[in-house]
C-alpha positions in Angstrom: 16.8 -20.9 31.1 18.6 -18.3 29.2 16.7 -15.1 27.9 17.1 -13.0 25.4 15.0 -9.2 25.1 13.4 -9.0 21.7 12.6 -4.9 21.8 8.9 -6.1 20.7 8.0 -9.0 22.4 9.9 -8.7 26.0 12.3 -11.3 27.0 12.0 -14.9 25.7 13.6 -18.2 25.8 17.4 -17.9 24.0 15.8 -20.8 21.9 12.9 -18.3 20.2 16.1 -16.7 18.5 18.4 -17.0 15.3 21.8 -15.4 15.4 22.9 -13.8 12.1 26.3 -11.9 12.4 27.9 -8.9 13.6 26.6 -6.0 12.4 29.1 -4.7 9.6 28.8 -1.7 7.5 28.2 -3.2 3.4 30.7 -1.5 1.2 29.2 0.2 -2.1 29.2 -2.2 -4.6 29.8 -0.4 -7.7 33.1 1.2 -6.3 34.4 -1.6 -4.2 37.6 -3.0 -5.6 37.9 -6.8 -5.1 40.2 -7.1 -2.7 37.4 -4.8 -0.2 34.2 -6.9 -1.2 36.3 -10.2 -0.4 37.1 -8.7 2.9 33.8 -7.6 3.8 32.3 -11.4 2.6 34.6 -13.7 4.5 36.4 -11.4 7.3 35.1 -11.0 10.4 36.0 -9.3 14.1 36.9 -12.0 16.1 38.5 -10.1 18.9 36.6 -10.2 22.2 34.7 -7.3 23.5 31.5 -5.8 22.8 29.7 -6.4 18.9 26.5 -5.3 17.4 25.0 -8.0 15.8 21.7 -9.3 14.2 19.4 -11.6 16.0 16.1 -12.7 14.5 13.0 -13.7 16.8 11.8 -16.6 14.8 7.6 -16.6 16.4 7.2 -12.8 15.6 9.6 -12.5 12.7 11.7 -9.2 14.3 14.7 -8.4 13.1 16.8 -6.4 15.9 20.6 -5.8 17.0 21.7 -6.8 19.7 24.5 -5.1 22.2 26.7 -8.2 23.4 29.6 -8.3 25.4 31.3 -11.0 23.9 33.9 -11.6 27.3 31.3 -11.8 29.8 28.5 -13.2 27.2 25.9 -10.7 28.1 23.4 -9.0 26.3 23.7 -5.3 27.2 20.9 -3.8 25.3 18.7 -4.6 22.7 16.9 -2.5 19.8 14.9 -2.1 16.3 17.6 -1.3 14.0 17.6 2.5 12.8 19.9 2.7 9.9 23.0 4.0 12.1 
């Protein structure tokens, strides 16, 4: 069985989790040309490596990032997200 760490609960079943997305700095609305705010709604970092993204653990309702390298599909550290 796969496990994932949520930073609250401790590791889980992969299954207890929703995947939402790289984590991806949201450019300022009100000064964003077009062109920017379509690139930051359908673009995304496909290239392999390591990626911050959002997981969700659906029993305790966390939201946390996740450290993943994407080549070797493991889970190098997880955390409550800080705002940085």
């Amino acid at each position: 069985m796969k496990l994932l760490t949520c930073p609250v609960n401790g590791p889980r079943p992969v299954a207890e989790f929703f995947y939402w997305g790289e984590v991806r700095d949201m450019p300022d609305a009100s000064q964003a040309s077009d062109a920017e705010w379509a690139d930051y709604v359908f673009n995304r970092n496909g290239a392999p490596g390591v990626k911050r993204e959002w997981w969700y653990h659906l029993a305790s309702g966390v939201w946390f990032v996740a450290e993943r390298d994407t080549v070797r599909d493991e889970v190098l550290r997880t955390y409550l997200w800080d705002g940085r």
